[in-house]
C-alpha positions in Angstrom: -14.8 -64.5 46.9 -13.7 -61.0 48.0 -12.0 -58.7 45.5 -8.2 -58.7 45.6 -7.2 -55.3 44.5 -3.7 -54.6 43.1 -1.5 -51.9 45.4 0.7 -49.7 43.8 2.5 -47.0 44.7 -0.3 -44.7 42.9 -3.5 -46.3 44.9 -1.7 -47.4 48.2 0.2 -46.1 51.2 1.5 -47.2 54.5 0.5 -45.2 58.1 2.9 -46.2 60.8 4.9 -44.4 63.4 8.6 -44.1 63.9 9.1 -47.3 65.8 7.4 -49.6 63.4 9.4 -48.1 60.1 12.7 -51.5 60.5 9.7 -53.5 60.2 7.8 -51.7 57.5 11.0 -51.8 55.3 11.7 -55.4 56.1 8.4 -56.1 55.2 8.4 -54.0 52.0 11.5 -55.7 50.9 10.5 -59.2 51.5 6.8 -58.3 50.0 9.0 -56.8 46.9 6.6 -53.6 47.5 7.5 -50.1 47.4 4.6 -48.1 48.8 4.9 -44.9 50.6 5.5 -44.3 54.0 3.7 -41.6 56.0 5.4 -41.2 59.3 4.0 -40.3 62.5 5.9 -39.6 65.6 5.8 -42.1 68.0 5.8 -39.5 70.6 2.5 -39.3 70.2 1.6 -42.7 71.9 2.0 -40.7 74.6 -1.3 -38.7 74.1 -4.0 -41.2 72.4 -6.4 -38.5 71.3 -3.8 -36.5 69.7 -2.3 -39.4 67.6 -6.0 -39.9 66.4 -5.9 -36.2 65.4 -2.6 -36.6 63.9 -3.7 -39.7 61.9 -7.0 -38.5 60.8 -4.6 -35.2 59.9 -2.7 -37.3 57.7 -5.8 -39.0 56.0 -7.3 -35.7 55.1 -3.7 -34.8 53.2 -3.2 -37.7 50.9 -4.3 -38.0 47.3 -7.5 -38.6 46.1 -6.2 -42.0 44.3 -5.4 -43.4 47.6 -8.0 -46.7 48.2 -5.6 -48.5 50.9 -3.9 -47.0 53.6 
């Protein structure tokens, strides 16, 4: 059996981009969650390699107590 691990807003955050953030919400409020939210532009769907940089970007910024993204 694989090891459920409990997400809190200390351990866990949420990577999406500007068009997905209704969804993220709704899901949030029906999961009764409240993690963070980094944003990313979803401008940058234009250019895959920068959104890669941009994400890995955001990775390297967030705290060291972050297991789930």
């Amino acid at each position: 059996m694989e090891h459920e691990r409990n997400l809190t807003a200390q351990n866990a955050v949420i990577l999406a981009c500007t068009s997905m953030l209704l969804h993220v919400a709704a899901a949030q409020e029906k999961a009764g969650t409240h993690l963070e939210v980094v944003v990313l532009d979803r401008a940058m769907h234009e250019d895959p390699k920068k959104m890669r940089r941009r994400i890995l970007e955001a990775l390297d910024t967030l705290p060291g107590q972050i297991e789930t993204v």
